[in-house]
N, C-alpha and C positions, 0 to 999 in steps of 0.2 A: 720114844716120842714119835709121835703119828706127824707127817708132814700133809701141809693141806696145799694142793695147787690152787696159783692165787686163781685161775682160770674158776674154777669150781666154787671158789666162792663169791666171787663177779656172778655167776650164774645162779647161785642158791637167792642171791638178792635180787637180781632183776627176778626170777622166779617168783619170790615173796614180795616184790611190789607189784608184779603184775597181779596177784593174787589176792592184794589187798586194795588195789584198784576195784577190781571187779565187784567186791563183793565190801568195802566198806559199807556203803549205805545203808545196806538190808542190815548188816551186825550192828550200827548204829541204830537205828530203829529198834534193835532187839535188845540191845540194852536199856535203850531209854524206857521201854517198855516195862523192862526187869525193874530198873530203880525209880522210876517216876521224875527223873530231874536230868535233865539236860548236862551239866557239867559233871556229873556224878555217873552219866554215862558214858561221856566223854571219857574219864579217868577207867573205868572200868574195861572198855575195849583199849586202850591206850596199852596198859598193863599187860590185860590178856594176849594183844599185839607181841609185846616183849618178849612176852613167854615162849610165842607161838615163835617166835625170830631164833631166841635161843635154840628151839630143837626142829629148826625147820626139815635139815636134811636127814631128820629120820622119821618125820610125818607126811612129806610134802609128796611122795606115793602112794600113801594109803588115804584119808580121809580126813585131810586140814580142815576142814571146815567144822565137821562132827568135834573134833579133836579142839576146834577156837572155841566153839560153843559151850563146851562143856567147863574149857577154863570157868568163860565167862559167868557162867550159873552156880560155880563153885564161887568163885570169887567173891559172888555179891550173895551169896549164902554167909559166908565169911566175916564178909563187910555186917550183914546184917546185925550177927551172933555180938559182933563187936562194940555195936551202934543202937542195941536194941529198945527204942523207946515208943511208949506210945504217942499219940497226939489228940490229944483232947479240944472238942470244940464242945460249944455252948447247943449247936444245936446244928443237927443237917445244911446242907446248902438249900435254898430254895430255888426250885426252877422259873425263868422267868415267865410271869403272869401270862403272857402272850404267846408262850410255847407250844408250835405246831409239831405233834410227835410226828406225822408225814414229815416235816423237816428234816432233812438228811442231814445238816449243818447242827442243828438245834441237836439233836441224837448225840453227835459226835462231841458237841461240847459237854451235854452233860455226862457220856461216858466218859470224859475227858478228866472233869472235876469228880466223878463217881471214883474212876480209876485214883487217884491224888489221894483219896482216903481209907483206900487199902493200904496193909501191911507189904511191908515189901517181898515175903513167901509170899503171897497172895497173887499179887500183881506178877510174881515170876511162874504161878502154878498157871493163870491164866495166857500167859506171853505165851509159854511152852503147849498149852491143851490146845489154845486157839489162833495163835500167832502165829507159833510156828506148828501147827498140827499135829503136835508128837500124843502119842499114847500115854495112856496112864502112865504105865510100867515103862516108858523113856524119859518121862518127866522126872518120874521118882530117880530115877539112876541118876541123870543129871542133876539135879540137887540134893544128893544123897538122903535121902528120904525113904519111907515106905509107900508104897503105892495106895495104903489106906493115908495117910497123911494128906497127899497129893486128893485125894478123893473129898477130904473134910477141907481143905482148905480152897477148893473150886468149888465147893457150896456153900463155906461160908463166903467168900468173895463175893458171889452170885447172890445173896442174899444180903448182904451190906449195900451193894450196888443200888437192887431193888430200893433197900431200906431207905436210901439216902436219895436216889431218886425212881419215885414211884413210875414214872413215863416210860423207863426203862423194862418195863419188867417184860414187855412183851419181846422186846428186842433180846433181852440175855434166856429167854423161854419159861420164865417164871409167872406166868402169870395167873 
């Protein structure tokens, strides 16, 4: 039996709260982004949180943060596989009549509502290409994926966007 000084693990916790201090927001943001729903992202870093707690003191040297992220995009690859439905509407959303594309507000809503009718791979291939910057070929790893996958599903996103609103298309380069 391995004995743990309590000393060490007082420190592995302040450790992993200072470290989740720092950087909740940003992995908030990054999940919301991944599932498109506020409480769904909530649950989703909550979780990955957990995970990340259970094996803190054999990641908390090398690259926690890579190491949360990757939970995370597994997870809601997961959740997805488990959940997998489509959602059908009657017809596009309409942009409102008065919509100034110079409007940086305006842009953000309808990318907002554009983003809401992706798929949730979709919404996670774009989080990861454009959110968080990563490469093809880091994308696909973190969603266990092939890098052609990852490739088909940033163009169909990019083209559903457009689809759904046309104002867009200059902004996501499609146009």
């Amino acid at each position: 039996m391995v004995e743990v000084d309590v000393g060490d693990r007082e420190r592995d916790r302040a450790e992993f709260s200072a470290f989740v201090q720092r950087r909740q927001h940003r992995l908030l943001r990054a999940a919301y982004l991944i599932v498109g729903d506020e409480r769904l992202a909530e649950d989703l870093l909550q979780n990955a949180l957990i995970k990340l707690a259970d094996r803190w003191s054999r990641v908390r040297d090398g690259n926690p943060e890579a190491y949360l992220r990757t939970i995370l995009y597994r997870d809601a690859v997961s959740w997805w596989r488990r959940h997998r439905r489509e959602r059908l509407v009657a017809a596009p959303p309409e942009p409102p009549a008065d919509a100034d594309p110079a409007d940086r507000v305006t842009l953000q809503l309808l990318f907002a509502r554009a983003l809401a009718a992706l798929t949730p791979k979709q919404r996670a291939v774009l989080a990861l290409r454009y959110f968080e910057d990563r490469s093809e070929r880091e994308a696909a790893e973190i969603l266990g994926v092939s890098v052609g996958t990852v490739k088909s599903q940033t163009n169909a996103a990019l083209r559903r966007i457009v689809e759904l609103s046309p104002d867009l298309a200059e902004a996501v380069g499609h146009a």
